[in-house]
Biopython code that builds the backbone (N, CA, C, O; Angstrom):
import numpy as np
from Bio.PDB.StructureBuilder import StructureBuilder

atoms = [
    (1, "UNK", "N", (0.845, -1.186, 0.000)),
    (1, "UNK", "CA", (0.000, 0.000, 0.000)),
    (1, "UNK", "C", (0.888, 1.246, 0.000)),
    (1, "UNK", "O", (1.777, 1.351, 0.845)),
    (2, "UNK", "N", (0.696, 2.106, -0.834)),
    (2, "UNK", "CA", (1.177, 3.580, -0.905)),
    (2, "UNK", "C", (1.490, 4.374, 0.379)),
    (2, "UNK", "O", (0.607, 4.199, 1.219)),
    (3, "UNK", "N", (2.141, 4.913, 0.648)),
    (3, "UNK", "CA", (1.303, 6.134, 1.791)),
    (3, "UNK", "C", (0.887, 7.529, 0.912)),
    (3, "UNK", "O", (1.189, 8.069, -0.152)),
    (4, "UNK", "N", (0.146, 7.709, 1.871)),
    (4, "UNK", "CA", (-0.803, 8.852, 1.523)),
    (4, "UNK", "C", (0.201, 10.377, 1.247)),
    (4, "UNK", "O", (1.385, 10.674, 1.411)),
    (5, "UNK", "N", (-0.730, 10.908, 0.867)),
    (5, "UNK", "CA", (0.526, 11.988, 0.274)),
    (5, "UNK", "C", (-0.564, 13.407, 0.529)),
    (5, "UNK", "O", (-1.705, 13.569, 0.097)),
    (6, "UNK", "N", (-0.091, 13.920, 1.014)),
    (6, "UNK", "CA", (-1.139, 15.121, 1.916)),
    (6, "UNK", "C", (-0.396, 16.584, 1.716)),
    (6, "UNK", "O", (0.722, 16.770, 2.196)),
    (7, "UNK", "N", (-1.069, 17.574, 1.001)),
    (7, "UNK", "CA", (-0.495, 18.738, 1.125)),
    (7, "UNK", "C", (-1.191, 19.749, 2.183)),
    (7, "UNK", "O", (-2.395, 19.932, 2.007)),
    (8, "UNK", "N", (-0.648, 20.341, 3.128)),
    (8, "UNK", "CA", (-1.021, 21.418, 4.037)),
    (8, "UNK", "C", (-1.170, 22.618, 3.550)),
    (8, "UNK", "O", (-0.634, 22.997, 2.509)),
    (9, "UNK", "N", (-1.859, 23.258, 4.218)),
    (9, "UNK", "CA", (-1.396, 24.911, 3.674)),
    (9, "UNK", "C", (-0.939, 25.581, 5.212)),
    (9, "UNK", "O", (-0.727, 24.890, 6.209)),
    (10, "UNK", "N", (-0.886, 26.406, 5.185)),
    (10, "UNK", "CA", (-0.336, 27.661, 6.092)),
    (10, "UNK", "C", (-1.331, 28.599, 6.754)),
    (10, "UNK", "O", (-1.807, 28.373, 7.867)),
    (11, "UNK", "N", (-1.546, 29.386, 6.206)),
    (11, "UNK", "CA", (-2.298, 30.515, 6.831)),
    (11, "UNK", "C", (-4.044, 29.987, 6.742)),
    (11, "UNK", "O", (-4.778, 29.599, 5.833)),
    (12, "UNK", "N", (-4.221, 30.263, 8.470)),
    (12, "UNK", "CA", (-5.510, 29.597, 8.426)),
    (12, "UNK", "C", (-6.184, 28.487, 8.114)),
    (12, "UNK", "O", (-7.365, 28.318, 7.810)),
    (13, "UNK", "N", (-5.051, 27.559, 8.257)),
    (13, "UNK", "CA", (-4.757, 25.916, 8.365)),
    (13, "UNK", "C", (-4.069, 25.811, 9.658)),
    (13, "UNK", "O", (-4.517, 25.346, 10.707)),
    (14, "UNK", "N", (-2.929, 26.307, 9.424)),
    (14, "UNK", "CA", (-2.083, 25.759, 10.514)),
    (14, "UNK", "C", (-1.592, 26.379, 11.322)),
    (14, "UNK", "O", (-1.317, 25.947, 12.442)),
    (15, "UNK", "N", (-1.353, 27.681, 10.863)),
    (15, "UNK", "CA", (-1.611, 28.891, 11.482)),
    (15, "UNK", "C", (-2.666, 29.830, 11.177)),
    (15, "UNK", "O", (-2.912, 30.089, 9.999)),
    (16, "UNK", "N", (-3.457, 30.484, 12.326)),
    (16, "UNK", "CA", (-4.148, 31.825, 12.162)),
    (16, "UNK", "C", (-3.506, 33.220, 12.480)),
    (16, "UNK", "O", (-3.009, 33.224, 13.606)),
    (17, "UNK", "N", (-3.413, 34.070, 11.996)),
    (17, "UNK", "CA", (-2.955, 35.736, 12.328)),
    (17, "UNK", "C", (-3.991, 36.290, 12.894)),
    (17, "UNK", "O", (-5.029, 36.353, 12.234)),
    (18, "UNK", "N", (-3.959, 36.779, 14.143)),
    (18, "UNK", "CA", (-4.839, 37.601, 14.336)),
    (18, "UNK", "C", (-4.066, 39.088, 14.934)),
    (18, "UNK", "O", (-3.381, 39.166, 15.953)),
    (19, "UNK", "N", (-4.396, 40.187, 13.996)),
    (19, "UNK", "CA", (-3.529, 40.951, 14.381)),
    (19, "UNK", "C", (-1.910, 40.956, 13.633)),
    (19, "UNK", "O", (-1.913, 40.740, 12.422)),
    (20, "UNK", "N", (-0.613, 41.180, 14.269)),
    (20, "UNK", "CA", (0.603, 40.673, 14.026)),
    (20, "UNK", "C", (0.818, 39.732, 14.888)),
    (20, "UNK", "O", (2.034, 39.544, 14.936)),
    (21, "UNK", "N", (0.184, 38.948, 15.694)),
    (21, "UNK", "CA", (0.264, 37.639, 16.429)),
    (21, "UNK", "C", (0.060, 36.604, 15.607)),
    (21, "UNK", "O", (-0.849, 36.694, 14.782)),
    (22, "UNK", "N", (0.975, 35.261, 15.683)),
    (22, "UNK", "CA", (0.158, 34.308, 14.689)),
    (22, "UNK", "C", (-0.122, 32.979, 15.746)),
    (22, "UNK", "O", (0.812, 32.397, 16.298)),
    (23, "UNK", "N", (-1.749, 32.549, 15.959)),
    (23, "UNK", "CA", (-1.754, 31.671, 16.739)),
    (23, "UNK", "C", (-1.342, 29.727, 16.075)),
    (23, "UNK", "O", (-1.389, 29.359, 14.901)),
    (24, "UNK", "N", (-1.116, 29.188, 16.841)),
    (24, "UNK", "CA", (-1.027, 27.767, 15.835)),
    (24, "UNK", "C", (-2.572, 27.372, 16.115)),
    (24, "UNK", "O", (-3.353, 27.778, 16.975)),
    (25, "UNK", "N", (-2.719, 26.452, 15.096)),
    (25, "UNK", "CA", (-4.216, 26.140, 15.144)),
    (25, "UNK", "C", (-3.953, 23.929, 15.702)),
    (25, "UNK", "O", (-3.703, 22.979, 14.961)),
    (26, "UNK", "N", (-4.166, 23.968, 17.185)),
    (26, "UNK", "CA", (-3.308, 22.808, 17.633)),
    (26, "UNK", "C", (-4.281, 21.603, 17.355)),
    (26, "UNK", "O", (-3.903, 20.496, 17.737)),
    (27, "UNK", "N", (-5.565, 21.721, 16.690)),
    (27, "UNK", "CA", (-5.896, 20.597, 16.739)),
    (27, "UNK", "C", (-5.409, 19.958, 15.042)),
    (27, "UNK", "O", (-5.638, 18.829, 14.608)),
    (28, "UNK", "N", (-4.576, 21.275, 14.221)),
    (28, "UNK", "CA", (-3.899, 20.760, 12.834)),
    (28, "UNK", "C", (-2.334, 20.613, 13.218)),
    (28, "UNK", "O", (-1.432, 19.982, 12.667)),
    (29, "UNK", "N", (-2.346, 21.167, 13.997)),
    (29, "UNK", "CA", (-0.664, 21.266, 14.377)),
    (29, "UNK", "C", (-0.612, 19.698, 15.064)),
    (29, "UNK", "O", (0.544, 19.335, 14.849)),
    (30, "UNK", "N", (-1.207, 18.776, 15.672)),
    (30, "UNK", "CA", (-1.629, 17.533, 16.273)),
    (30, "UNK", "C", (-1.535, 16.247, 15.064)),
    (30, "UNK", "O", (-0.831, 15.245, 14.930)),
    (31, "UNK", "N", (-2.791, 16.962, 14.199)),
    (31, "UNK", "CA", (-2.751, 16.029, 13.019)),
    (31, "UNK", "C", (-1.421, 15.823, 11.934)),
    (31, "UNK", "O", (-1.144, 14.864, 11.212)),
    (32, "UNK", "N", (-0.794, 17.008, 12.116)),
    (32, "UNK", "CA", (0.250, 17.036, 10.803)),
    (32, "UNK", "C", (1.284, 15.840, 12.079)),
    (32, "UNK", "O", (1.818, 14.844, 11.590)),
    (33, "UNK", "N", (1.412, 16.075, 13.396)),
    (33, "UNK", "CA", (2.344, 14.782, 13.904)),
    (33, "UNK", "C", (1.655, 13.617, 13.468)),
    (33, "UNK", "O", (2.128, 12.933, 12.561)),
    (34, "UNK", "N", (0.664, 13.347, 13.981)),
    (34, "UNK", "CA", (-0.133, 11.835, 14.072)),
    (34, "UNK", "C", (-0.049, 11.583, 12.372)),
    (34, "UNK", "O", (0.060, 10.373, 12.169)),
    (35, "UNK", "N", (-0.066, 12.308, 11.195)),
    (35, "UNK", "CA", (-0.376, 11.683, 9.952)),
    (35, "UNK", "C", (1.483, 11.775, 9.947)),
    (35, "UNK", "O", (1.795, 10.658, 10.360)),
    (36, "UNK", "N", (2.265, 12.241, 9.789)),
    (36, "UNK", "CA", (3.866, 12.453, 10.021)),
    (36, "UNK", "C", (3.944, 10.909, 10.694)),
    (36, "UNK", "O", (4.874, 10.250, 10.228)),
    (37, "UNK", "N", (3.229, 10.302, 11.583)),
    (37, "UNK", "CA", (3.620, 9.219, 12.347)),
    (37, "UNK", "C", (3.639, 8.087, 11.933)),
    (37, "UNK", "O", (4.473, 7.185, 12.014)),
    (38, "UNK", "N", (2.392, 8.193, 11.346)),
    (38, "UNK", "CA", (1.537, 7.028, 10.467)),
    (38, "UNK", "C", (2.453, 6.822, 9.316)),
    (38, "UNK", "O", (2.542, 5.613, 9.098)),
    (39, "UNK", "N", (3.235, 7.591, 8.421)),
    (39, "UNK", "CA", (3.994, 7.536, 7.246)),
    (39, "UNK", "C", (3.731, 7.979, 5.955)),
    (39, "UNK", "O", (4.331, 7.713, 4.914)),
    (40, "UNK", "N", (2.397, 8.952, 6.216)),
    (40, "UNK", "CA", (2.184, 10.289, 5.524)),
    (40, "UNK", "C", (3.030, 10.747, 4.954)),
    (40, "UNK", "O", (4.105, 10.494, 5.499)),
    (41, "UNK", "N", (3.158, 11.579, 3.707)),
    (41, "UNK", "CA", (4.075, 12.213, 3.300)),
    (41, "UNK", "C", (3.493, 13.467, 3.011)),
    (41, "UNK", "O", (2.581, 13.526, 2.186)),
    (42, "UNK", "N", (3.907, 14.476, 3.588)),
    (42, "UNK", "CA", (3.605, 15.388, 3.609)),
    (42, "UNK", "C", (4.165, 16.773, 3.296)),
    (42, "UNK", "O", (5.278, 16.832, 3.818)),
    (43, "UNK", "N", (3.868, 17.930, 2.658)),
    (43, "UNK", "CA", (4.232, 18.474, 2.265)),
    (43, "UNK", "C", (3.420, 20.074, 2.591)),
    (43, "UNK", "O", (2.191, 20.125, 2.634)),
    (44, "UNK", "N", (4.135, 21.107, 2.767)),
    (44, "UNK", "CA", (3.530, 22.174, 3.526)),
    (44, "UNK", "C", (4.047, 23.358, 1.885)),
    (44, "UNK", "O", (5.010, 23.431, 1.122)),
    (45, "UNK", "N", (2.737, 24.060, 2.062)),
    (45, "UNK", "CA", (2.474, 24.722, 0.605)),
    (45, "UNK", "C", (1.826, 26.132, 1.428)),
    (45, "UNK", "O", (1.067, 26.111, 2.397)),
    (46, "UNK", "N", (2.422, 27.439, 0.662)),
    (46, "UNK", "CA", (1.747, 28.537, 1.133)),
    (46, "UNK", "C", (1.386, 29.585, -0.327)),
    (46, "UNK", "O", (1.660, 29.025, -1.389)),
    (47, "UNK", "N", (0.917, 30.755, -0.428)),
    (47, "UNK", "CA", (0.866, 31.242, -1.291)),
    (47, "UNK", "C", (1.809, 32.166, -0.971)),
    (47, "UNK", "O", (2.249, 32.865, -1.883)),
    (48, "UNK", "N", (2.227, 32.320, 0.187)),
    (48, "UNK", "CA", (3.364, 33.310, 0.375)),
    (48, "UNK", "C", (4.392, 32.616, 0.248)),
    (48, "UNK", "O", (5.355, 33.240, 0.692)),
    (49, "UNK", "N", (4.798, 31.157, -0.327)),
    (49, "UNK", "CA", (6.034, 31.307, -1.193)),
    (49, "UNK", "C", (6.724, 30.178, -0.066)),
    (49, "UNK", "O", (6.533, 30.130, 1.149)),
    (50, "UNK", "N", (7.424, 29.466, -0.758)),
    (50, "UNK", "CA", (8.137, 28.102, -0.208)),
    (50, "UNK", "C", (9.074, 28.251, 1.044)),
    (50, "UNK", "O", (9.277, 27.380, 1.889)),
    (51, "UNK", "N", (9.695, 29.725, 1.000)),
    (51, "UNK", "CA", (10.391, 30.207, 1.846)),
    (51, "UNK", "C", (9.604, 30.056, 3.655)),
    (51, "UNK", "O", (9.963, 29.484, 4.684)),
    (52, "UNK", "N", (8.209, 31.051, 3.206)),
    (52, "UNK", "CA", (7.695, 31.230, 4.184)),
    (52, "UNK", "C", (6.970, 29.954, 5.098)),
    (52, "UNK", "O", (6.681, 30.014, 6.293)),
    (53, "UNK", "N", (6.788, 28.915, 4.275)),
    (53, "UNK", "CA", (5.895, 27.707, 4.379)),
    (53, "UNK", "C", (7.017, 27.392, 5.474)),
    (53, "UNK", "O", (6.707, 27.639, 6.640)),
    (54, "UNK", "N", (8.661, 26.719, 5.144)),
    (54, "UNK", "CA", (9.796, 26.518, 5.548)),
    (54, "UNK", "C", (9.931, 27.259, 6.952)),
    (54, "UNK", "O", (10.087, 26.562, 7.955)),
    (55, "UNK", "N", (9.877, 28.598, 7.057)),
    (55, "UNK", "CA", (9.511, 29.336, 8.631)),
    (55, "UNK", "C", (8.472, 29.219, 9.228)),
    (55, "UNK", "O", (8.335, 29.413, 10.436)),
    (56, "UNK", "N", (7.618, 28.888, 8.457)),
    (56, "UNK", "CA", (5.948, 28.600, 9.698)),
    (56, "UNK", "C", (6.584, 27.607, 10.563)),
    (56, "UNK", "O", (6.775, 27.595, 11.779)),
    (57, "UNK", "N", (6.902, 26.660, 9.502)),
    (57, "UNK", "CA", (6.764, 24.690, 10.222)),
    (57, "UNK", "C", (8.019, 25.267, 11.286)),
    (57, "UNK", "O", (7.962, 25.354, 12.513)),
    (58, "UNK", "N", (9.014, 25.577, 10.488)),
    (58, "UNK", "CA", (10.523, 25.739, 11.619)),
    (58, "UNK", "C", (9.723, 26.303, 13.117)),
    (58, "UNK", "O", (9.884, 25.753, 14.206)),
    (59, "UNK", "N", (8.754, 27.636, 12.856)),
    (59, "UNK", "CA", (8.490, 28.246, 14.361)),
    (59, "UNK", "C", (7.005, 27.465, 14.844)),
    (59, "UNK", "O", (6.266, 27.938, 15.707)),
    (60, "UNK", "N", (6.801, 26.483, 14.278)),
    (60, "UNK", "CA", (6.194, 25.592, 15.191)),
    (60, "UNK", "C", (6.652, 24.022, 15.404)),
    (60, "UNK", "O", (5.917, 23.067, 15.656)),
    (61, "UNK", "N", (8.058, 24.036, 15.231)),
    (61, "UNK", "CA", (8.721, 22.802, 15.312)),
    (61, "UNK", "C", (8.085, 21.520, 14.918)),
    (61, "UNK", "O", (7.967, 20.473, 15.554)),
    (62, "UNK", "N", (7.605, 21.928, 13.412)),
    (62, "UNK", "CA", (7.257, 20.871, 12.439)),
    (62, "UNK", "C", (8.004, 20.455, 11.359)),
    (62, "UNK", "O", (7.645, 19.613, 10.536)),
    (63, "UNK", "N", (9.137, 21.106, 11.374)),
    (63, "UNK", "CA", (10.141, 21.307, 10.076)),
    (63, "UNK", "C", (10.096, 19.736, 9.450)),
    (63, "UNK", "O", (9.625, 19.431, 8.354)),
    (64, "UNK", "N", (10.763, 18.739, 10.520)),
    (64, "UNK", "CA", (11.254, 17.686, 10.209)),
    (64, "UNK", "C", (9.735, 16.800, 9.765)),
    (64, "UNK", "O", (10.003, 15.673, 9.347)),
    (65, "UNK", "N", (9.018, 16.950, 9.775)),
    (65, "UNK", "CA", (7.419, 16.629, 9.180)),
    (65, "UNK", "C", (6.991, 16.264, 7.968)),
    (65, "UNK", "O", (6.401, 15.212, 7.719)),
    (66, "UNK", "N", (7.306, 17.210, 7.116)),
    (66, "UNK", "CA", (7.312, 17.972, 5.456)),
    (66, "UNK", "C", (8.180, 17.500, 5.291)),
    (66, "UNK", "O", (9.035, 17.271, 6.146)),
    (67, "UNK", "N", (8.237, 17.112, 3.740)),
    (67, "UNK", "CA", (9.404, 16.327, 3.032)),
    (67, "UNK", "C", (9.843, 17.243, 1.888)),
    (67, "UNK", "O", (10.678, 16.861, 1.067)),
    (68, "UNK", "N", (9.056, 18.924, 1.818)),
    (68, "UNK", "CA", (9.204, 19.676, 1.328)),
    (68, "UNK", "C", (8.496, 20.803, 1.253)),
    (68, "UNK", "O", (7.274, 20.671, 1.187)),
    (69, "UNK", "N", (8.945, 21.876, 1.247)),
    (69, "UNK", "CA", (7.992, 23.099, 1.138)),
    (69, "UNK", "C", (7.834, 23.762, 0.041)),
    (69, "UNK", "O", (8.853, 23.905, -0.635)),
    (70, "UNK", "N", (6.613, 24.331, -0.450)),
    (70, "UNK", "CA", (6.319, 24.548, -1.705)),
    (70, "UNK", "C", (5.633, 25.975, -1.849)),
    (70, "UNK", "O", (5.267, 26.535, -0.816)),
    (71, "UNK", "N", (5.441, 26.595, -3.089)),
    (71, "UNK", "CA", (4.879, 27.861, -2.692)),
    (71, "UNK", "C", (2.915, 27.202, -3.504)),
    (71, "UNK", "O", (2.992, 26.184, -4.192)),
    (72, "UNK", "N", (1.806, 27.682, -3.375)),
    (72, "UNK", "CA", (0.950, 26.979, -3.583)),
    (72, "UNK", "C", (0.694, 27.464, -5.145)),
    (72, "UNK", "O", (0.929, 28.630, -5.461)),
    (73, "UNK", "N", (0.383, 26.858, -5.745)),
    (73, "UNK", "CA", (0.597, 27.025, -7.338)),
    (73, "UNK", "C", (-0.739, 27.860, -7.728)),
    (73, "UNK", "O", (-1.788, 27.779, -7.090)),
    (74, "UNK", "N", (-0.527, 28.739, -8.960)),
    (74, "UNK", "CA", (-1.424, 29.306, -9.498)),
    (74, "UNK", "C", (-2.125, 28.941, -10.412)),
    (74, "UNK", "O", (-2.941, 29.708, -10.922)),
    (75, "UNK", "N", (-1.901, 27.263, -10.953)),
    (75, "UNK", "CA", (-2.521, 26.752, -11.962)),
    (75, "UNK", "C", (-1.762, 25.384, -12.080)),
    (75, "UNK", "O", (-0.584, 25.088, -11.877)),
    (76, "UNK", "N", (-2.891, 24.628, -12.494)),
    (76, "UNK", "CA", (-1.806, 23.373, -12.684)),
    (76, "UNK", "C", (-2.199, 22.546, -14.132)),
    (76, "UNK", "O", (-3.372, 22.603, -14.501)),
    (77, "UNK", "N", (-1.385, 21.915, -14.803)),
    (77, "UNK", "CA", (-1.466, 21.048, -15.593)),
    (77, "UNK", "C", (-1.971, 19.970, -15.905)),
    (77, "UNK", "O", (-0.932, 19.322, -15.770)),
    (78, "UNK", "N", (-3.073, 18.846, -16.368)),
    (78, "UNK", "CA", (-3.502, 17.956, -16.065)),
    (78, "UNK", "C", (-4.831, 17.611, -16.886)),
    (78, "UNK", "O", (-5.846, 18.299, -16.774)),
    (79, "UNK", "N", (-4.749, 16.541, -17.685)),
    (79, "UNK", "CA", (-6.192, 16.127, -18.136)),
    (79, "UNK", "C", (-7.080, 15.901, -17.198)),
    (79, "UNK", "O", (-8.071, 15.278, -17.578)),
    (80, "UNK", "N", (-7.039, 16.235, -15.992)),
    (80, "UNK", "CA", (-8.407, 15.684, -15.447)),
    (80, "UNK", "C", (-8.103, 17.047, -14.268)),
    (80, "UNK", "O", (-7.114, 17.675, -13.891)),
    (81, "UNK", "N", (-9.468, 17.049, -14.000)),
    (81, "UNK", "CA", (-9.897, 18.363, -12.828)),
    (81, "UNK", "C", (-9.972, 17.757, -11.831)),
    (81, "UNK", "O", (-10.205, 16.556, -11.694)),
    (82, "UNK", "N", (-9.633, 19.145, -10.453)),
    (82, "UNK", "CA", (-9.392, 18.073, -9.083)),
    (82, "UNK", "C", (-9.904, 17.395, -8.774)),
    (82, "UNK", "O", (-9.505, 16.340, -8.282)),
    (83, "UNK", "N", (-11.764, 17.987, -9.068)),
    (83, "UNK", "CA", (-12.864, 17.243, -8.338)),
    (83, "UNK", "C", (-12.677, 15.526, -8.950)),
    (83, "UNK", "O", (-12.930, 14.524, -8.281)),
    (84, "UNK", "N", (-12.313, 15.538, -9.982)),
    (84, "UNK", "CA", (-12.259, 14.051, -10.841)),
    (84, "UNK", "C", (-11.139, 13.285, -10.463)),
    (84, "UNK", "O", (-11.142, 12.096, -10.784)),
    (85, "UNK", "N", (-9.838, 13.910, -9.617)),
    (85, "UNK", "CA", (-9.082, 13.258, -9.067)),
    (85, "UNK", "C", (-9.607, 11.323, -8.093)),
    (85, "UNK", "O", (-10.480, 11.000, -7.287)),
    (86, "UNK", "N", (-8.826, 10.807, -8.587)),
    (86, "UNK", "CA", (-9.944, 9.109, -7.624)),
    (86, "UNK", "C", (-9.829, 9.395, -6.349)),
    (86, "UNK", "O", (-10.801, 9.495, -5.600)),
    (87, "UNK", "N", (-8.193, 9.606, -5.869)),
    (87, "UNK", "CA", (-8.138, 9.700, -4.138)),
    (87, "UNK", "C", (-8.029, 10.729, -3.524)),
    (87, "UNK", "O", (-7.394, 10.658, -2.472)),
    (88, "UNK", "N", (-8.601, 12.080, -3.938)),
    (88, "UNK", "CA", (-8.121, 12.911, -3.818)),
    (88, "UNK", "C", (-9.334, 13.673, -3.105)),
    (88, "UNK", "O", (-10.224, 13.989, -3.895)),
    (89, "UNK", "N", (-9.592, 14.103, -1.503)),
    (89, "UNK", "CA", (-10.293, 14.977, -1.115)),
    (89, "UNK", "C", (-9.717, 15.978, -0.342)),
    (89, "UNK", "O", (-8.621, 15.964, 0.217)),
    (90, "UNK", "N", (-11.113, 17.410, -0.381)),
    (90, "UNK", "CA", (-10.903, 18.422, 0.707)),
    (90, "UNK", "C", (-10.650, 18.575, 2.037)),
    (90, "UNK", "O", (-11.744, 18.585, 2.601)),
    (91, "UNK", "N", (-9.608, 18.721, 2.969)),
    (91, "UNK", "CA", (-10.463, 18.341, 4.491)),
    (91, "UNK", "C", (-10.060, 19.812, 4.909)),
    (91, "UNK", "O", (-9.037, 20.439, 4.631)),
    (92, "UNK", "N", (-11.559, 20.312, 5.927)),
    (92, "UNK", "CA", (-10.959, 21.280, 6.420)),
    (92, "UNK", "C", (-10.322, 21.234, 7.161)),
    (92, "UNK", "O", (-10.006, 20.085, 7.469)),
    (93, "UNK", "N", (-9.640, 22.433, 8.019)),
    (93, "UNK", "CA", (-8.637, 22.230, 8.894)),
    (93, "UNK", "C", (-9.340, 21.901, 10.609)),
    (93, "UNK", "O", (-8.713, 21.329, 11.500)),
    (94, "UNK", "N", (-10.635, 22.383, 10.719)),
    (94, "UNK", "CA", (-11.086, 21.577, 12.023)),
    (94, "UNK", "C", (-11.532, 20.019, 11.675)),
    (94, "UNK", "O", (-12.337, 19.473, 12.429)),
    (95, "UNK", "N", (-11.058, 19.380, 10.647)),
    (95, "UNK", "CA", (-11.141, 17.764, 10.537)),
    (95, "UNK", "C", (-10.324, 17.364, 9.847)),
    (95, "UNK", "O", (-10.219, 16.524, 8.953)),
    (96, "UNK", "N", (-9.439, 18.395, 10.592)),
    (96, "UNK", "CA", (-7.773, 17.581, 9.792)),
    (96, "UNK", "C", (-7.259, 16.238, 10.097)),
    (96, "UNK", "O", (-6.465, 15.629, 9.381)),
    (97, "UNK", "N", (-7.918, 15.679, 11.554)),
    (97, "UNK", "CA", (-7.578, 14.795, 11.913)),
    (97, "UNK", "C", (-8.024, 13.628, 11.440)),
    (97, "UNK", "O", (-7.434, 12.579, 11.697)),
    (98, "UNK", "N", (-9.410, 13.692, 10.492)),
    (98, "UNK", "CA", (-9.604, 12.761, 9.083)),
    (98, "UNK", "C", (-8.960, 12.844, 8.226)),
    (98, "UNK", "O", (-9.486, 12.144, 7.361)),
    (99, "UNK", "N", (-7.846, 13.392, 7.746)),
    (99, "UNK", "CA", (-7.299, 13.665, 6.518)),
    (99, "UNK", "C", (-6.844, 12.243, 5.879)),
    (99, "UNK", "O", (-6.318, 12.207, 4.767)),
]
sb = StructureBuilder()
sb.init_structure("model")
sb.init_model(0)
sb.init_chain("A")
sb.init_seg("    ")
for serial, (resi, resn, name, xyz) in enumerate(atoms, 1):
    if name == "N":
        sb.init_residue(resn, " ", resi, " ")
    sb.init_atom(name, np.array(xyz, "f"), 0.0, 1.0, " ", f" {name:<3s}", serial, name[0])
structure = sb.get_structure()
């Protein structure tokens, strides 16, 4: 069997800003260990750019988690649309722990 292959996002996933404070959001910050545990592969994606994805996880000591950080793409390539993807679903971030 494969492992699962899971992309995160950042802002308002895993972190929220409120203000210039950024809180972690711990019941995703929980799941990204427990799916990290299981043998998930995971990968942390922001629109602010691969750099920043790389400092979220570092200042919530998830670095070693992610098997890469990515910036979140503006379009992608592909005969088939997400929704038509076979294994492929949405989860929000308060049921991240279904992911």
């Amino acid at each position: 069997m494969k492992p699962r292959t899971i992309y995160i996002d950042v802002d308002d996933t895993l972190v929220r800003s409120v203000g210039a404070k950024r809180v972690p959001m711990p019941g995703v910050v929980a799941a990204v260990r427990a799916l990290h545990a299981q043998g998930a592969l995971l990968y942390l994606w922001s629109s602010g750019g691969a750099d920043y994805a790389r400092q979220s996880a570092a200042e919530l000591a998830l670095s070693d988690c992610f098997i890469a950080f990515l910036p979140k793409p503006d379009s992608y390539i592909d005969d088939q649309s997400v929704d038509e993807w076979r294994y492929c679903r949405h989860v929000l971030p308060s049921n991240a722990a279904d992911a």
